[in-house]
C-alpha positions as CSV (number, residue, x, y, z in Angstrom):
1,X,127.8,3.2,71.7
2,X,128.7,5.7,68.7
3,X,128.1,4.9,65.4
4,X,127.7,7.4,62.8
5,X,126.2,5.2,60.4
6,X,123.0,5.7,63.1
7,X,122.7,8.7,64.0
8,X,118.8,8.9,65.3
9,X,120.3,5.6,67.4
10,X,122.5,7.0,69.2
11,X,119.7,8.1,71.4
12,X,118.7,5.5,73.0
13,X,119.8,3.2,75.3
14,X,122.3,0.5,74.6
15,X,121.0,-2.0,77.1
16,X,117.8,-1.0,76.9
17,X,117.9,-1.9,73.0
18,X,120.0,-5.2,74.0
19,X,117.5,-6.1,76.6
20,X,114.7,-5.5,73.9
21,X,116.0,-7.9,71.2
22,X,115.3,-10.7,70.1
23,X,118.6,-11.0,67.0
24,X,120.1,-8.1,65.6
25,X,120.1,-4.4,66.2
26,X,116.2,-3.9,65.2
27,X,116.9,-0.4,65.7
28,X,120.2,-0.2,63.5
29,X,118.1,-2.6,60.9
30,X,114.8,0.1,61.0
31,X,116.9,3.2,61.0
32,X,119.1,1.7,57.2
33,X,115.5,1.1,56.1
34,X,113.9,4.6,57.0
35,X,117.4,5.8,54.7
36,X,115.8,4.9,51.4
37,X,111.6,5.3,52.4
38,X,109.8,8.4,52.7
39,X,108.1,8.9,56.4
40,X,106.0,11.8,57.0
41,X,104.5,12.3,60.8
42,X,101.0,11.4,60.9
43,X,101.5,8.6,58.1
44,X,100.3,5.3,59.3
45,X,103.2,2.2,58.9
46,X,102.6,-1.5,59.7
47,X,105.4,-2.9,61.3
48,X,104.5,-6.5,61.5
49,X,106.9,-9.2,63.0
50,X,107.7,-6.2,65.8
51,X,109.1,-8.4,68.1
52,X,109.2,-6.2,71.4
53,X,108.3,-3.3,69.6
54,X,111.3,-1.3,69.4
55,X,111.1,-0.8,66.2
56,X,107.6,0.5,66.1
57,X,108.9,3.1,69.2
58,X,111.9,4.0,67.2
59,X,109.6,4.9,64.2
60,X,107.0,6.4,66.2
61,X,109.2,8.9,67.7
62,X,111.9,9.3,65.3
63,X,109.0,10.1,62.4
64,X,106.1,10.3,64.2
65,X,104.2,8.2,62.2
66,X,101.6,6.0,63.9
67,X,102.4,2.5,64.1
68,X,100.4,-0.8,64.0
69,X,102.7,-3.4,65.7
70,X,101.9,-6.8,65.7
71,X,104.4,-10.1,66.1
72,X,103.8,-13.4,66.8
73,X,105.7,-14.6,69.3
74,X,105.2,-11.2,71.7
75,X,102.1,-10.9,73.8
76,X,100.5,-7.8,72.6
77,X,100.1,-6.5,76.5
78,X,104.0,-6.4,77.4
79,X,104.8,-4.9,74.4
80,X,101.7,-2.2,75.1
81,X,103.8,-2.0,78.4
82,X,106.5,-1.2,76.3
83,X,105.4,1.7,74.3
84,X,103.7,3.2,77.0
85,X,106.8,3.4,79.2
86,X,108.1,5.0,76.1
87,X,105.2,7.7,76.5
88,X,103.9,6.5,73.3
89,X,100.6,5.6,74.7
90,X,98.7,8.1,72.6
């Protein structure tokens, strides 16, 4: 999908990101956000209520910043799956 409101977005899978969710475009949401904050790579964000993490990968490779992810409702081993199949596991 093209949007040019997203840019960084337009990188990554559609159906992985659809697949991923769990309600809106996380990534669409986290990308607005990073518009009006200041990231710097090796800055350390909490991304709390992750869902399936998607967010946290989006951040961690679009800023490289490292990210604490923690939800709720996700089991903290599939979305470790997750990040490390995003060879984010460092």
């Amino acid at each position: 999908m093209n949007n040019s409101l997203y840019p960084r977005s337009q990188k990554y899978d559609i159906d992985w990101m659809v697949q991923n969710s769990m309600g809106p475009n996380v990534i669409w949401l986290t990308e607005a956000l990073t518009g009006v904050m200041t990231l710097e790579p090796g800055m350390r964000v909490l991304d709390t209520g992750c869902a399936k993490a998607i967010s946290s990968i989006f951040l961690a490779k679009e800023f490289g910043v490292e990210v604490w992810a923690a939800d709720l409702w996700v089991k903290p081993t599939e979305n470790w799956e997750r990040i490390r199949g995003a060879g984010l596991d460092g």
